[in-house]
C-alpha positions as CSV (number, residue, x, y, z in Angstrom):
1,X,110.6,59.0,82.4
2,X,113.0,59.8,85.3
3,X,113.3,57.2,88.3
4,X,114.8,58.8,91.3
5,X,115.2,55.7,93.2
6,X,116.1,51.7,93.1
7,X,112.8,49.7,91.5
8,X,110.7,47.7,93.9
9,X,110.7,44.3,92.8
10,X,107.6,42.5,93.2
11,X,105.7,39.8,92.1
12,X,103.8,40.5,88.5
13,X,99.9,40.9,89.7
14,X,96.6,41.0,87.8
15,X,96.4,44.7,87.9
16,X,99.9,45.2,86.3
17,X,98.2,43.7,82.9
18,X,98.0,46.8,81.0
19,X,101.8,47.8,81.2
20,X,102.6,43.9,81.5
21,X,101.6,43.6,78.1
22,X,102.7,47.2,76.9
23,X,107.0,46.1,77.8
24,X,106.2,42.7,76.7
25,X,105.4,43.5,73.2
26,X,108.5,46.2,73.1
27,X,110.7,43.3,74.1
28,X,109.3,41.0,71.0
29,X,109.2,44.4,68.5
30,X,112.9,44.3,70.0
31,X,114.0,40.8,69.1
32,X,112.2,41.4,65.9
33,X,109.3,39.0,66.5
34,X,106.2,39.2,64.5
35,X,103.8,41.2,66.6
36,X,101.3,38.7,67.7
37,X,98.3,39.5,70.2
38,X,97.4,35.8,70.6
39,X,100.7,35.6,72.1
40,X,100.6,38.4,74.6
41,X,97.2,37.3,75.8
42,X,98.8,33.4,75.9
43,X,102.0,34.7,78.1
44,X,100.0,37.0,80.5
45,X,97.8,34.0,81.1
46,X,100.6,31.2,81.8
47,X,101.4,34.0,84.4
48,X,98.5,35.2,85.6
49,X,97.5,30.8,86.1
50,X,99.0,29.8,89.9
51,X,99.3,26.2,88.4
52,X,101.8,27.4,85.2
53,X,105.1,27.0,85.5
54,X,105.9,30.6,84.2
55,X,106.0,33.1,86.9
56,X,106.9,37.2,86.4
57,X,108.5,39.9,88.3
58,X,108.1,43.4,87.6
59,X,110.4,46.2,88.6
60,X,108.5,49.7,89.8
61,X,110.0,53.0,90.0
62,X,108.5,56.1,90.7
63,X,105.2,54.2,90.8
64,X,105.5,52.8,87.4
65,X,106.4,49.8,86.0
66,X,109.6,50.1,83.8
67,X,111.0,46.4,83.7
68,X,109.5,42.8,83.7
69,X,111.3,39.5,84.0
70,X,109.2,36.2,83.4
71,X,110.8,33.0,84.1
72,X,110.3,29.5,85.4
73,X,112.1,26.3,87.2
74,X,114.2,23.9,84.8
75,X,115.3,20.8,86.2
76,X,119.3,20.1,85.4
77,X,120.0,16.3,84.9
78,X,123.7,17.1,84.7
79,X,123.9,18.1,88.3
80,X,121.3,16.6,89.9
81,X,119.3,20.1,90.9
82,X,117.1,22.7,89.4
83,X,117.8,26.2,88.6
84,X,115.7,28.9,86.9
85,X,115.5,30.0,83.7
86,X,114.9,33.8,83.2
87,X,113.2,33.5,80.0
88,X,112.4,37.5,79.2
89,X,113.8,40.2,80.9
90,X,112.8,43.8,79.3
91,X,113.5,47.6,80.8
92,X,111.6,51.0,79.5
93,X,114.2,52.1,77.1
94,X,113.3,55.3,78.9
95,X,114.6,54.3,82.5
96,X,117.6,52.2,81.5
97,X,120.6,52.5,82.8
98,X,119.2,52.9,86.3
99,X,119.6,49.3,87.5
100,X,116.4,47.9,86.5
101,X,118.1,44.8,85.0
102,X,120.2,44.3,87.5
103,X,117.2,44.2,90.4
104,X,115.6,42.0,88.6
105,X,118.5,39.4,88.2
106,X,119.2,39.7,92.1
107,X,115.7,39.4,93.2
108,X,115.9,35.8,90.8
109,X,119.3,35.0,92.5
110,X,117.9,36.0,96.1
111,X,114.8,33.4,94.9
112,X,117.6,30.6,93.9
113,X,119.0,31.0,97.0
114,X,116.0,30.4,99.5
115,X,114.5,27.9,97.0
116,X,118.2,25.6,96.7
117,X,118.6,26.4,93.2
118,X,122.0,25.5,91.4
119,X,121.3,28.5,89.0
120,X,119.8,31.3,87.6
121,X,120.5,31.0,83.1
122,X,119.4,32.5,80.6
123,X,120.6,33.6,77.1
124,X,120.8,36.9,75.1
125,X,121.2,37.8,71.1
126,X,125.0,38.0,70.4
127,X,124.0,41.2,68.8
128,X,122.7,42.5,72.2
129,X,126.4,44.7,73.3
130,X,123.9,46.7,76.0
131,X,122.9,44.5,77.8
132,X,125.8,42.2,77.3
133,X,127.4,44.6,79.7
134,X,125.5,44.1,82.5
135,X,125.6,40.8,82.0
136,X,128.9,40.4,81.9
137,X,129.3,41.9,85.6
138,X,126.4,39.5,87.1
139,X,127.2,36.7,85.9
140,X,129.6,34.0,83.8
141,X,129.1,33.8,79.9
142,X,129.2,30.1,79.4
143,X,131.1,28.2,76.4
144,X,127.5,26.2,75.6
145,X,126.0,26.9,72.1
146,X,122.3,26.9,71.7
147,X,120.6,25.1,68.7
148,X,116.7,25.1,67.9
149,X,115.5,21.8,66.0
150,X,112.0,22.4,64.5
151,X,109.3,19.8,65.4
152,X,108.8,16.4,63.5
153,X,106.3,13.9,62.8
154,X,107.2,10.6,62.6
């Protein structure tokens, strides 16, 4: 796949299902998730529902869709504001290196911006060195840790 020019970034729509779905798994099968159906039809739906908080950008090239990025609004005690959370953010392994990533982060910034958010976060495997490098040029690694407690009935 060759892209001869920047990716369009644009709002995810219904008709970008197929491929939608086709990165999303390739970005679980990357991060080593148990490949799960249920959960790709779950996602696309939060996305594809106005009144979800989980929204989607996809990046097009060349008339194809080579990158994805689904995230949503947090709201940031702390500081008193709200930022947004890119929760997934995947690229064709085929058209990488080509600034897909990168749009996709500055369309979220350009959306932070108009909307008066504080921030645009989101986190990465430690094991991740490729795209650690173009996150390292868009943005400042913070010094905060991130733990996962499992649910609990009382």
């Amino acid at each position: 796949m060759t892209t001869s020019q920047s990716p369009t970034i644009r709002p995810t729509a219904p008709a970008d299902e197929a491929r939608w779905k086709e990165l999303f798994r390739a970005y679980r099968e990357f991060y080593r998730l148990e490949p799960s159906e249920e959960i790709v039809s779950r996602v696309w739906s939060w996305i594809t529902d106005p009144d979800h908080e989980v929204q989607s950008l996809v990046a097009e090239a060349d008339g194809t869709i080579v990158g994805i990025a689904d995230y949503r609004r947090f709201s940031r005690p702390s500081t008193g504001s709200v930022g947004i959370w890119l929760d997934d953010l995947f690229t064709d392994p085929q058209a990488r290196g080509r600034g897909t990533g990168r749009a996709l982060i500055s369309r979220l910034q350009e959306i932070a911006a108009v909307e008066g958010c504080s921030v645009v976060r989101w986190i990465t495997a430690d094991d991740n060195a490729q795209a650690q490098v173009l996150y390292d040029d868009v943005a400042k690694k913070t010094n905060w840790l991130t733990y996962d407690a499992p649910p609990k009935e009382s």
